[in-house]
N, C-alpha and C positions, 0 to 999 in steps of 0.2 A: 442537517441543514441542507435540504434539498432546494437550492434555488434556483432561477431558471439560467442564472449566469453561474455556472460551478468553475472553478479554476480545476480542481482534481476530480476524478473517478474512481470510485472505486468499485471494483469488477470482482465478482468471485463465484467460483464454478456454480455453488450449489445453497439453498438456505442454511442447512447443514456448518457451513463456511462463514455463517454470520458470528458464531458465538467467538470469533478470533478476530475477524476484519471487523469487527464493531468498536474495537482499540485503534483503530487507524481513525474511524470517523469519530469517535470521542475526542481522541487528541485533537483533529484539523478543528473541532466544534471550539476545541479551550484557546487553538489560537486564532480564532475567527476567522477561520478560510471556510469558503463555500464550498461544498461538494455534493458528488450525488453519487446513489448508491445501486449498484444494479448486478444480477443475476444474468450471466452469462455462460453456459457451460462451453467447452471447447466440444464436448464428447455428444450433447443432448444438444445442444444449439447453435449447432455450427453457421448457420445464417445467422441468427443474432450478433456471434461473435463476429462474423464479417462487415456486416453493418455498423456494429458497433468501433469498431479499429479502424475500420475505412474511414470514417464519417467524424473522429471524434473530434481530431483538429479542427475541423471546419464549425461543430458543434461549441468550439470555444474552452475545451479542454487544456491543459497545461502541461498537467503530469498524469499519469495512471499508475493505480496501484491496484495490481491483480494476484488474489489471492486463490490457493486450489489445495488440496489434498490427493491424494493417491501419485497417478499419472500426471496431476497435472502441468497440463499442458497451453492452458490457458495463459500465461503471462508469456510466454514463448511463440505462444501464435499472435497475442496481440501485439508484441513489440515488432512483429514478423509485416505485420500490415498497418505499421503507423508512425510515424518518425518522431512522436511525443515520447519523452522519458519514458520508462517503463519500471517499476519497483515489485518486482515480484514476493510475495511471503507466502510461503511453505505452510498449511495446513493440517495438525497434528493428523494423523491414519490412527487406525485401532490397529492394522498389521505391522505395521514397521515406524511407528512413532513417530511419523514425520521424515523418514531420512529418506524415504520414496521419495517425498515431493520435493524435499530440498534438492536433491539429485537429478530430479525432471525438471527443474527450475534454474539451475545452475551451471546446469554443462548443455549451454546454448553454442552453436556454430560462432564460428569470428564472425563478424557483420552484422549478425540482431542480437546485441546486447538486451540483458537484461540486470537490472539492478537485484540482488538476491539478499535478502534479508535473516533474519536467524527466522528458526521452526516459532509457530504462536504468536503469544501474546506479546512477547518483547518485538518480534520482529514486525508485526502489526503496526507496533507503538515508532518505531523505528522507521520505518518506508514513511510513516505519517510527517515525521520530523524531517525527513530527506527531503522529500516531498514542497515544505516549508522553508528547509532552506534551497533550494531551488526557484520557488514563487521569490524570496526575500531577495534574491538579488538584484530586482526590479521595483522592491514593492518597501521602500526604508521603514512605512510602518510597521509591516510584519516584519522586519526585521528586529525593531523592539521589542516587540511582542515576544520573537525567539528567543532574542537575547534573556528577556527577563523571564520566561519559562526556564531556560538553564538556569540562571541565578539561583530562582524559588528549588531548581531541584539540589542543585548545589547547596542548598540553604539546609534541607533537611536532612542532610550527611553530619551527625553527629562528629565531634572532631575526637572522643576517645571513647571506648568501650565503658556501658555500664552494666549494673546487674539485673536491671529491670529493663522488660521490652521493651 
């Protein structure tokens, strides 16, 4: 849902990074928040990244969610140059399973917070949801919309074990 009015962003070091952060933009698609999706490295595009965190507020931005792997260092630099939320999610690595990037994500200085999410797909799904309820405190429809996405998940929680999947 790239529209020219996005409420969230989502930022992520490399394409590489899309096979995770594509659960952030699926979920805001299920609760009808606009976003837009974009490739920013901290390490390969560091003007891009500057542009893009200087600029985003004014851009019309709300939240951002920035996703990386290894080093990354991208949700750290952007929360560093923009006073918009910041949700950062950890990018599984092939060498250290993701606890590199949760680590480069997580142990930010006092003063540029950043919101830190679990490694993957959950944490992806997660920043997405934050994300939503941060828009919903201004926005009562999507706050239905959240509410009743919980509900439906709540819904599918079997209430006692069975023997079949």
């Amino acid at each position: 849902m790239d529209n020219h009015r996005a409420d969230v962003a989502i930022v992520m070091g490399s394409q590489s990074d899309w096979a995770t952060m594509r659960h952030a933009a699926e979920t805001l698609e299920a609760l009808g928040i606009p976003h837009k999706r974009l490739i920013v490295s901290a390490h390969r595009t560091p003007d891009r990244l500057y542009d893009f965190a200087k600029g985003a507020k004014a851009a019309g931005f709300r939240v951002i969610i920035a996703g990386a792997g290894g080093a990354a260092h991208l949700p750290g630099m952007t929360a560093a140059m923009t006073p918009l939320p910041v949700f950062g999610v950890p990018v599984e690595s092939k060498a250290l399973s993701g606890q590199d990037s949760l680590l480069s994500i997580v142990q930010m200085p006092a003063g540029i917070p950043v919101g830190t999410l679990a490694i993957g797909k959950a944490g992806a799904i997660n920043a997405a949801l934050l994300a939503a309820a941060v828009l919903a405190l201004t926005d009562e429809k999507l706050a239905a919309r959240l509410d009743a996405w919980r509900a439906a998940q709540t819904a599918k929680v079997a209430a006692e074990p069975t023997d079949t999947p």
